[in-house]
C-alpha positions in Angstrom: 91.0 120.9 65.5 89.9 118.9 62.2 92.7 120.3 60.3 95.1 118.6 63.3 93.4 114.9 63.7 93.8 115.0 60.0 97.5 115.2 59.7 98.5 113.7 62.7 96.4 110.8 61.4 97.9 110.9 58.4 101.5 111.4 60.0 100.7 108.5 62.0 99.5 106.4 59.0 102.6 107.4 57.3 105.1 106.2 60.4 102.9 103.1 60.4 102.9 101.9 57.1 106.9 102.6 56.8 107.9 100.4 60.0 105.3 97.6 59.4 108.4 95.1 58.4 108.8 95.1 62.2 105.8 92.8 61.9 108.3 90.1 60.1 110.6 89.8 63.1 111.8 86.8 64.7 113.0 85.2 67.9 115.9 86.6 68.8 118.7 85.1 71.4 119.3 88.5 73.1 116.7 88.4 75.7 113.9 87.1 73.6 114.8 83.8 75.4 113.9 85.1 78.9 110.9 87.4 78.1 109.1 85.1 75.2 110.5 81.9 75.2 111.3 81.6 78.9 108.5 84.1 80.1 106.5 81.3 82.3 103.3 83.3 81.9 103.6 82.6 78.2 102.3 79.2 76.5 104.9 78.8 74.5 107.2 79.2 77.2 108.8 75.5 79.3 108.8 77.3 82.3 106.2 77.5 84.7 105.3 79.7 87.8 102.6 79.7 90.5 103.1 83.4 91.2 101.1 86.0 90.6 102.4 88.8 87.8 101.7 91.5 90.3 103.8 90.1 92.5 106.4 88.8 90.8 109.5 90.5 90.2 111.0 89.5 86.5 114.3 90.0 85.2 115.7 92.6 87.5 112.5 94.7 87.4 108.8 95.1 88.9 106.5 95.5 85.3 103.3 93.2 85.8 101.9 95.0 83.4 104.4 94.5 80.5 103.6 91.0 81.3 100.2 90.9 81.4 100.2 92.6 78.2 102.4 90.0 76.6 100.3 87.5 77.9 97.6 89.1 76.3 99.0 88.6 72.5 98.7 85.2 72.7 94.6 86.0 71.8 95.9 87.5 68.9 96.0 84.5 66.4 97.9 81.4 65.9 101.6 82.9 65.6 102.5 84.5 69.3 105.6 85.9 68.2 104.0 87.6 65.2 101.4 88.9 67.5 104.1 90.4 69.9 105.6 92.4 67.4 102.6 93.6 65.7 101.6 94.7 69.1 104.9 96.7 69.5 104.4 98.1 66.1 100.9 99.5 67.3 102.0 100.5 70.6 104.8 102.8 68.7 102.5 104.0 66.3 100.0 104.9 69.0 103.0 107.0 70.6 104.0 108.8 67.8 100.1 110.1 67.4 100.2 111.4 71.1 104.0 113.0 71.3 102.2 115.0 68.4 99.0 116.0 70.4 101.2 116.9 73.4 102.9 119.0 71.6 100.2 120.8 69.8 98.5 121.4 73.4 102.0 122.7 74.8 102.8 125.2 71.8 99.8 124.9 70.0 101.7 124.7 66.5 100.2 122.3 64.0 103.1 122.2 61.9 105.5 120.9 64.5 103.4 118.8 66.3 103.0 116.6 62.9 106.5 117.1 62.0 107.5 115.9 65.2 105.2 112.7 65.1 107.0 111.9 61.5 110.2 112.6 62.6 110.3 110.6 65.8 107.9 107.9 64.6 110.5 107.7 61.7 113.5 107.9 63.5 116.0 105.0 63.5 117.2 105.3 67.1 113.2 104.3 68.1 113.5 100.9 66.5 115.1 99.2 68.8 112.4 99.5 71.2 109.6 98.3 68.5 111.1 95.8 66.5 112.3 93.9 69.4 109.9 92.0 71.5 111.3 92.4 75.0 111.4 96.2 75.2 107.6 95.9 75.1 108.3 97.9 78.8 109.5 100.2 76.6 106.8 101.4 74.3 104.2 100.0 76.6 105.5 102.8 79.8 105.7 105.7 77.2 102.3 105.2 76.4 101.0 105.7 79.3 103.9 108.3 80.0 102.5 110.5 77.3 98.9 110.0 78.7 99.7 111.3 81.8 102.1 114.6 80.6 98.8 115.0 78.6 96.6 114.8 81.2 98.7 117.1 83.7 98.8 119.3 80.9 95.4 119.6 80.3 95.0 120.0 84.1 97.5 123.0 84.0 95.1 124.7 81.0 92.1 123.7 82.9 92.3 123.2 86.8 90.2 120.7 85.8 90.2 118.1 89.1 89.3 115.1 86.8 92.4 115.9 84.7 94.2 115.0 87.7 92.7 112.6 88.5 93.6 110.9 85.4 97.0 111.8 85.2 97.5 109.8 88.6 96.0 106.8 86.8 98.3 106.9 84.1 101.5 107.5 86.3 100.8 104.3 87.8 99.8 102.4 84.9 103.3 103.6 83.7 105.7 102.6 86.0 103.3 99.5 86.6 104.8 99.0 83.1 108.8 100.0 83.7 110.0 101.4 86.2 111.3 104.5 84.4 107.6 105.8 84.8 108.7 108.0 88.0 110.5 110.5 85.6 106.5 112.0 85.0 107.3 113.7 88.7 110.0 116.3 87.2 108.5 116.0 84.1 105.5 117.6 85.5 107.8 120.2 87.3 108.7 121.2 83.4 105.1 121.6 82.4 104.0 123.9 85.2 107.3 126.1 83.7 106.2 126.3 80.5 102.5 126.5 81.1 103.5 129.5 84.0 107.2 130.0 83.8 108.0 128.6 87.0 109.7 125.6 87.9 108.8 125.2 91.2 105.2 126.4 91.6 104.8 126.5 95.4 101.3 126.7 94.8 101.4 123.3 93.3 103.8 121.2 95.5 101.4 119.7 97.7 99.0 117.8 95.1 102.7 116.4 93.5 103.0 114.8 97.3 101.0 111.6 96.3 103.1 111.7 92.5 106.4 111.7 95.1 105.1 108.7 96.8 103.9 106.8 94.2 107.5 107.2 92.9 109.4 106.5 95.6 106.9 103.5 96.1 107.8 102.3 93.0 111.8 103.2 92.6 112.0 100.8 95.8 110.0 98.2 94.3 112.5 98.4 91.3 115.5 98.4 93.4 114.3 95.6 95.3 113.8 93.9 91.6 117.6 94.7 90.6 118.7 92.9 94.2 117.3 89.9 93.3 118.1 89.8 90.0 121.8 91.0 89.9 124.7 92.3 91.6 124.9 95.7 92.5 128.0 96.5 93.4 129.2 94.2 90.2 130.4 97.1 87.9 134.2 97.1 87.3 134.4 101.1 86.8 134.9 103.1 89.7 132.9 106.4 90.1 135.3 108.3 87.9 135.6 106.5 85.1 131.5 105.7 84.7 131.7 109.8 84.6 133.5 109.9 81.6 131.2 106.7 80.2 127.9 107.9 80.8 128.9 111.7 79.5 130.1 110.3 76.0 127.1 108.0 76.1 125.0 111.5 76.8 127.1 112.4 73.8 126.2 110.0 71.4 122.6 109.5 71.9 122.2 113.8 71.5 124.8 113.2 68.0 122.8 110.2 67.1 119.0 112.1 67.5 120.4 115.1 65.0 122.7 112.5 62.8 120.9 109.2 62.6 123.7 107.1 61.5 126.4 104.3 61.7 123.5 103.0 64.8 124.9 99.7 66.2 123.0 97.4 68.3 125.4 96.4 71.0 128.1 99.0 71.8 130.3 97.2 74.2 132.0 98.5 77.1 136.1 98.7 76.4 137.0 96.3 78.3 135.0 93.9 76.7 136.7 94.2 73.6 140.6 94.7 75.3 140.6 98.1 75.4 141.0 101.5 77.1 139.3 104.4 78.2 140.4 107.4 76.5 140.8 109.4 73.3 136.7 109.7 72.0 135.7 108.5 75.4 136.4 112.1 76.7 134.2 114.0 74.3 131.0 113.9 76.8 132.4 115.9 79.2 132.6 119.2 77.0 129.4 118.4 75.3 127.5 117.8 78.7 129.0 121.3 80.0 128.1 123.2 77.0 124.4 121.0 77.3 124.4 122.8 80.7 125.5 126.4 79.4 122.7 126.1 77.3 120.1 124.8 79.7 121.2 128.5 81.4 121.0 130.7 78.9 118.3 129.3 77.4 116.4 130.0 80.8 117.5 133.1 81.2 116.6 134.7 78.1 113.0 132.8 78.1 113.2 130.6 75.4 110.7 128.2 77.1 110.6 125.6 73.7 114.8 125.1 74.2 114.2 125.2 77.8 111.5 122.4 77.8 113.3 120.3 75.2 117.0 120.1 76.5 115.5 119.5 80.1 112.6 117.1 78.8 116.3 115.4 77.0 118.3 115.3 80.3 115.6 114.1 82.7 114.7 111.1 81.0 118.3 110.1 79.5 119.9 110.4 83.5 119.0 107.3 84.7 120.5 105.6 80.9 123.6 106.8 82.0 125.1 103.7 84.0 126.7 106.5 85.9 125.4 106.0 89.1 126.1 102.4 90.8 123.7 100.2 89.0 123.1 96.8 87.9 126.1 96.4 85.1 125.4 95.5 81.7 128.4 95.0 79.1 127.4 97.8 77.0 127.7 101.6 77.4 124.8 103.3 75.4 121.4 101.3 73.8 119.2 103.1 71.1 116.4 101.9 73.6 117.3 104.4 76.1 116.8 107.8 73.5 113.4 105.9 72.9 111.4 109.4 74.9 114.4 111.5 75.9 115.2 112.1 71.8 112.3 114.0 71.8 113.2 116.3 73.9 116.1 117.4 71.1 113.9 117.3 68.6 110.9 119.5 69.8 113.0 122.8 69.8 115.2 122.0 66.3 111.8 120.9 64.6 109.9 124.2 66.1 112.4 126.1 64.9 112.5 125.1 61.1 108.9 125.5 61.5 109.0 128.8 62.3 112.0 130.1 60.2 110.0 128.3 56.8 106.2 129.5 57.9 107.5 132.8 57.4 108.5 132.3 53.9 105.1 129.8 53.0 102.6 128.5 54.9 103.2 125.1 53.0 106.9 124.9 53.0 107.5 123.7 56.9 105.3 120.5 56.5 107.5 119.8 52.7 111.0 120.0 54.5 109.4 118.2 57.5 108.6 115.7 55.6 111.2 115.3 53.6 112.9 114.8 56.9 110.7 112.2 57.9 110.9 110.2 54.5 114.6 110.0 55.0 114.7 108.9 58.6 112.2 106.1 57.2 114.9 105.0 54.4 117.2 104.8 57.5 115.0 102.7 59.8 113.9 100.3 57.5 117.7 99.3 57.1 117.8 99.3 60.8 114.9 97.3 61.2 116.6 94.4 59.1 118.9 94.2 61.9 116.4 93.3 64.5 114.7 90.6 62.1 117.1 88.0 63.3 119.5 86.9 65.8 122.5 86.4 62.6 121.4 89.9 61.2 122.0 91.4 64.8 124.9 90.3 66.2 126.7 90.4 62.2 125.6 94.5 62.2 127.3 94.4 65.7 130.4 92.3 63.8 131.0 94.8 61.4 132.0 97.2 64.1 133.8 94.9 66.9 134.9 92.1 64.8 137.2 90.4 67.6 134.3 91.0 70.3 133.9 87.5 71.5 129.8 87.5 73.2 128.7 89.1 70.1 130.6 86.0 67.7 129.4 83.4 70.0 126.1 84.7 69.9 126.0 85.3 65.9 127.2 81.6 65.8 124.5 80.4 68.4 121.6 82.4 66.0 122.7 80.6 63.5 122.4 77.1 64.7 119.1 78.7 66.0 118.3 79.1 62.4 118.9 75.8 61.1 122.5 76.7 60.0 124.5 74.3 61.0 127.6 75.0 58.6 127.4 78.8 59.2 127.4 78.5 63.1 130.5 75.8 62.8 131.7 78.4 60.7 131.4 82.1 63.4 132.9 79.7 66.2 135.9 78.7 64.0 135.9 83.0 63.1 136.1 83.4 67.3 138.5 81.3 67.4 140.6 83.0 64.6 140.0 86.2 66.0 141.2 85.1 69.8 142.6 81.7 69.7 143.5 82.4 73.6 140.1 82.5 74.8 138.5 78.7 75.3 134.5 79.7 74.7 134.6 79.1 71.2 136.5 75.7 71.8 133.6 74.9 74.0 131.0 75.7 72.2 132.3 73.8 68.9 133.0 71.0 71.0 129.3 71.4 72.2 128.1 71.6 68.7 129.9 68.7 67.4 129.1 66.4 69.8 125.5 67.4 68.5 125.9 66.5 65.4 127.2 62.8 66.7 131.2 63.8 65.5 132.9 62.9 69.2 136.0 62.6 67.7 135.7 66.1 67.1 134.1 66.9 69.8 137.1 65.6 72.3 139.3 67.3 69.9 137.7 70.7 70.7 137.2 70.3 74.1 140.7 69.3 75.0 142.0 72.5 72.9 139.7 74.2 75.6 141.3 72.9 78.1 144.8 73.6 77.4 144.3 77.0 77.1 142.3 77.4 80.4 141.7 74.8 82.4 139.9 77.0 85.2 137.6 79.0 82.9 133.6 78.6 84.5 132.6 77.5 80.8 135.5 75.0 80.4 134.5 73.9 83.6 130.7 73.7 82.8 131.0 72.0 79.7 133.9 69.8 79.8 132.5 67.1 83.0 129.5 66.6 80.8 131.6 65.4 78.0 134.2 63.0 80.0 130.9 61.9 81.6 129.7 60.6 78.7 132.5 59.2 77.5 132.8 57.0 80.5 135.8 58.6 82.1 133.7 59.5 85.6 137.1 60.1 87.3 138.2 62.9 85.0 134.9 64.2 84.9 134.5 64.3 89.1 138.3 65.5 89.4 136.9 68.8 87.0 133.9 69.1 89.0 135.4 68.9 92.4 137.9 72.5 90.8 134.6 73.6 89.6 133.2 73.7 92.8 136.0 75.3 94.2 136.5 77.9 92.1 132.8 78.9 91.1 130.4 77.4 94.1 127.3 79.3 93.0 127.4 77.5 89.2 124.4 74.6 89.6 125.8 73.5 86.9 129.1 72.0 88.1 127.3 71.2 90.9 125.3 68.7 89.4 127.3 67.4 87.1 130.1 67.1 89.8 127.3 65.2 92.0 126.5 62.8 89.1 130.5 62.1 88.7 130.5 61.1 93.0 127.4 59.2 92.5 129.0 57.2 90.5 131.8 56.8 92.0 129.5 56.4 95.2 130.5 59.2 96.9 127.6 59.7 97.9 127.7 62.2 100.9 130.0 64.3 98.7 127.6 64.3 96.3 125.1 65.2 98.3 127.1 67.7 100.1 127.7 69.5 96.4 123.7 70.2 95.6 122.9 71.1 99.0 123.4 74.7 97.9 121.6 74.1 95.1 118.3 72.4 97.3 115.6 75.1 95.3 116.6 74.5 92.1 114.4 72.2 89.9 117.6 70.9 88.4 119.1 69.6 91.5 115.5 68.4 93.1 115.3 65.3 91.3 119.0 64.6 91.2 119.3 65.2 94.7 116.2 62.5 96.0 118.0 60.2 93.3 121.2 59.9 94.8 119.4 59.4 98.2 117.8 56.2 96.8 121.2 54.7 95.6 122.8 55.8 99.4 119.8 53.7 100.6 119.8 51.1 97.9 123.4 49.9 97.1 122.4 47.1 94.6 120.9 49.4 92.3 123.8 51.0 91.3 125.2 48.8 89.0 122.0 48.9 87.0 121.9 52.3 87.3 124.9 52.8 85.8 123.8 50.6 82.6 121.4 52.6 82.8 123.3 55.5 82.3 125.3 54.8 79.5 122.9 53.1 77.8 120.8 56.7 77.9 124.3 58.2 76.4 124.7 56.0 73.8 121.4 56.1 72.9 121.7 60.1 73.0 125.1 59.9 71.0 123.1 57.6 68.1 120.0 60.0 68.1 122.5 62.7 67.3 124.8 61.0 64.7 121.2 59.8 62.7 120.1 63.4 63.0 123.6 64.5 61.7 123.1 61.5 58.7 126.2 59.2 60.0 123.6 56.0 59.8 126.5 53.8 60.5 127.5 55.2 63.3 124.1 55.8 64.5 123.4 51.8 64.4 126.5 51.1 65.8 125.4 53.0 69.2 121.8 52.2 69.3 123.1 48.5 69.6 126.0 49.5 72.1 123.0 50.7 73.5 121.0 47.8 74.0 124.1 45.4 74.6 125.0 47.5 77.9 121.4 47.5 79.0 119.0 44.9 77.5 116.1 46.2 79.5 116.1 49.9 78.0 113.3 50.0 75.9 113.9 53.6 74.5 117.2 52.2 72.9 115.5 49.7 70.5 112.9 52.5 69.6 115.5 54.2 68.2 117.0 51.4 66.4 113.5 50.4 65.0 112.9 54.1 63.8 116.7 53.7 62.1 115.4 50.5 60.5 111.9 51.7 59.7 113.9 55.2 58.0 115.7 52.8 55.9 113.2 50.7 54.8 114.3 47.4 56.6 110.7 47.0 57.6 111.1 43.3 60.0 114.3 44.4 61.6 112.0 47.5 62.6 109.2 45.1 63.9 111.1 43.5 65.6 112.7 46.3 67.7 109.3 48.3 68.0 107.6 45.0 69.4 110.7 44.3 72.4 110.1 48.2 72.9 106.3 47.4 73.2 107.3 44.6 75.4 109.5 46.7 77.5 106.9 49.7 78.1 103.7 48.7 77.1 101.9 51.8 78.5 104.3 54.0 76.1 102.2 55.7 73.5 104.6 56.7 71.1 106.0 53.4 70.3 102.5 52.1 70.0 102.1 55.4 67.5 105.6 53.8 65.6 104.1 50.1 65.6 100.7 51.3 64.3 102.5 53.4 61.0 104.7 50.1 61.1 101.9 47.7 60.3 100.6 50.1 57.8 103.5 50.1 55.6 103.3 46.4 56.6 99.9 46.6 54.3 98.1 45.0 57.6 95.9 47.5 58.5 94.3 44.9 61.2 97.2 45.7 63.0 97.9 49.6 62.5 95.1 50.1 64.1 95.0 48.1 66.6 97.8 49.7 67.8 96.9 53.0 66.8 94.2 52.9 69.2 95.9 52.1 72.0 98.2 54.8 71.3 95.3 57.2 71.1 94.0 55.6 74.3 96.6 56.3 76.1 96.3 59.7 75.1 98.9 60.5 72.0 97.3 63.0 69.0 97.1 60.7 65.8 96.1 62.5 62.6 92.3 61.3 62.2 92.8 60.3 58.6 95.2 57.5 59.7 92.4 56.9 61.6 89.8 56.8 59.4 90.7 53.4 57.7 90.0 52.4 61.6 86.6 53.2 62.2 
């Protein structure tokens, strides 16, 4: 047994040190936002909950455990998202150490079970699931997975009680972590064939009673999960044609676990990028049939290695499939789903070049293997560069479907995640050149420009948008907030009130729509609009808002200076962030001529003055802000740097500590000249 914990160690060590740049990734906008940013267990995260993780069903499934593990990273040192993927990258390392030890207890060959830990923990199709932080569900169930096939294993060898005992305990823990878990029940079925070449061991079937219950326990949990979360009669294929799908998906991920190459990230669904089922679409079917003649004669003739791996393959790819009526996602095949099942494919090919080179020399197997291994490494450290950031990803996916218009708006979105401004105007002008018919990319420049405080431009965009589709949900999302700010209230309710019509679930419209009647008091209608919407926590405080000004008619025409003053003071912080001073000054005192009382407009003009060195205009502004609301700590935090440019420290720090009083974090050595 030394001679095996040394290589698979080593194997291990190997698969580790090769993925580590999985470590370096970053936040990603392809799901990252709802199970990092968005996750409201994590700190980082704006959300917030009161429920319970065990509980709580999350994102279409029931995996507590996923999050409680992701919850637990943020022990591990000041950078959470470093800490998630460095958990990942353990997690997967861990896996590729036990896929090994399974396999040495199931065939007992050293050889293969270290050429299979290299190969898989090498193999490109696995990075997906460990260089991205959401499919922690992913390694996190296979762990546990593999514990359990272990255990039952060991339990089959042994008719050890306690062996069974433990594989129950990782069962759960496994679909506790994804819901996928319940595959163990067939995948112990497989075991008690190999370990006594019987599928169905009669002998057996009653102590796999609780294993059936914990499974269907936890496949309705899961559905119940999907319910919530999405529609499930949403997807556009009819029985037929997710047949043909799901059998060239099978197709792919088998091609793709022998020939590791030309892996893309995204593979979208025809339709998404205007096109047919047909020509390569059909090549599934004959592979799945000859998959099938070979499950048979493979059974037949007793060649329990090819029997266990092709079946090991099918069981855990079937539910990857999309074939049966579940919740719809754009894309037909994901490298995360081949994560386990490619194993199954490789057990049998690996076994056999182990066998066919042990005969020649005892060292030749684990050369070739490794060789193998080394090469699959190349190819996954080039696919791991993919996952390192939301432009890398969605470019790779470019490359491929260059006109697909989710995966340009979301390159361009990564980008202006990044910082890059220029490059994110620059992929929604590319959507637009690739499908000038479809208004999102209009939107979202129009979104982008106002941003950067160009409204001209801004206007521009969204009128193009417009034009091309005037009942689009996104024109329709977007465009009211824009004419709302701009003044034009009628335009922007006329908009809402086809918004509504069109898409009455979008609490979006809703509200905007509502703010458009409010100010046009209409109020009833404006109530009647985010009545559908009473949960949300957008719509909440909008809703007990537009009560008060039904109840309080002479508020309104304050509220509405109110309003625009907010804009215009929103439009200036954008244009100064975007470096049009002029235009920034020329809004922060639009600003404070339509509302006199709104201290956060002369703030910002101070902090304009204050950035361009025109220190008494600045006091000036900061001091009627002060004025205005003296319990706000950060202009006390702006007055107190202020007065130390000023060179009268008497001052600074007289306002400094009220700042820090009423409870604003001051670095202490601007404090020090205080004390």
């Amino acid at each position: 047994m030394q001679k095996l914990w040394t290589r698979l160690i080593g194997a291990t060590l190997i698969v580790l040190v090769i993925t580590s740049s999985s470590i370096g990734g970053g936040l990603l906008n392809y799901d990252d936002e709802r199970y990092i940013s968005g996750n409201p267990w994590l700190e980082m995260s704006q959300e917030d909950t009161d429920e319970p993780m065990f509980t709580a069903y999350f994102d279409g499934h029931y995996h507590p455990l996923t999050l409680l593990s992701l919850k637990m990273d943020e022990s591990l040192g000041n950078d959470p998202i470093k800490a998630h993927h460095r958990t990942n990258w353990l997690l997967h390392g861990a896996n590729a150490f036990l896929i090994g030890f399974f396999i040495f207890l199931l065939i007992g060959d050293i050889p293969t079970a270290v050429g299979v830990t290299l190969i898989w923990g090498l193999h490109p199709l696995a990075v997906e699931s460990y260089a991205w932080m959401t499919e922690r569900k992913n390694v996190l169930y296979s762990l546990f997975f593999l514990l359990s096939a272990i255990q039952y294993l060991k339990y089959r060898k042994s008719d050890d009680k306690k062996n069974l005992g433990y594989t129950a305990l990782f069962f759960i823990l496994s679909c506790l972590a994804k819901g996928q878990g319940i595959l163990l029940l067939p995948v112990f079925f497989l075991i008690d064939y190999f370990e006594k070449s019987s599928l169905f061991d009669k002998s057996k079937w009653m102590e796999k009673a609780g294993f059936l219950v914990i499974a269907l326990f936890f496949a309705f949990l899961n559905r119940q999960a999907q319910a919530e979360a999405w529609d499930l009669g949403g997807n556009p294929y009819e029985l037929s044609e997710r047949i043909i799908l799901g059998t060239y998906a099978f197709a792919m991920y088998a091609f793709h676990t022998i020939i590791p190459i030309d892996l893309i990230p995204y593979v979208p669904y025809p339709t998404e990028i205007d096109k047919e089922i047909g020509g390569m679409h059909y090549i599934g079917i004959p592979v799945v049939l000859g998959y099938l003649a070979a499950l048979y004669l493979t059974y037949r003739k007793g060649l329990k290695v090819w029997f266990f791996g092709l079946t090991w393959f099918g069981i855990n790819i079937v539910l990857m499939l999309k074939i049966l009526e579940v919740p719809y996602g754009n894309y037909i095949l994901a490298d995360r789903y081949a994560y386990l099942p490619m194993l199954g494919l490789l057990l049998p090919i690996i076994y056999s070049i182990s066998q066919r080179l042990k005969s020649e020399n005892s060292n030749t197997a684990y050369i070739v293997l490794a060789v193998i291994g080394l090469a699959f490494g190349w190819l996954s450290r080039t696919q791991i560069g993919y996952w390192e950031s939301s432009t890398q990803l969605w470019g790779r996916v470019l490359e491929d479907y260059p006109t697909y218009g989710h995966a340009g708006n979301m390159y361009a979105l990564g980008a202006l995640q990044e910082g890059d401004v220029q490059e994110a105007i620059r992929g929604f002008q590319n959507m637009i050149d690739q499908n000038p018919s479809s208004p999102d990319a209009y939107v979202n420049l129009a979104i982008l420009y106002e941003q950067q405080g160009q409204a001209e431009k801004a206007d521009q965009r969204m009128n193009q948008a417009l034009d091309i589709d005037m009942e689009s949900e996104t024109v329709l999302s977007k465009a009211p907030i824009l004419m709302f700010r701009r003044g034009q209230i009628k335009r922007a309710f006329d908009l809402g009130e086809r918004g509504i019509e069109l898409y009455p679930d979008n609490v979006e419209i809703a509200t905007m729509y509502a703010r458009a009647a409010a100010q046009l008091e209409m109020y009833d209608e404006a109530l009647n609009a985010l009545e559908a919407h009473a949960d949300d926590a957008e719509a909440q405080p909008l809703i007990q808002t537009i009560q008060q000004l039904k109840n309080n008619p002479g508020q309104v025409e304050a509220d509405r200076a109110r309003a625009q003053a907010e804009r215009l003071t929103q439009e200036g912080v954008a244009a100064a962030q975007a470096g049009n001073d002029n235009r920034a000054l020329q809004l922060f005192s639009q600003a404070i001529s339509t509302d006199p009382s709104f201290h956060s407009a002369y703030a910002n003009r101070g902090s304009y003055y204050a950035q361009n060195n025109r220190l008494e205009l600045a006091k000036n502004d900061f001091l009627k802000a002060d004025e205005l609301a003296p319990r706000n700590g950060q202009i006390q935090a702006m007055l107190g740097k202020l007065f130390a440019d000023l060179g009268d420290t008497e001052k600074s720090c007289e306002y400094y500590l009220k700042a820090v009083e009423i409870g604003v974090q001051i670095n202490p050595a601007l404090l020090q000249q205080c004390r």
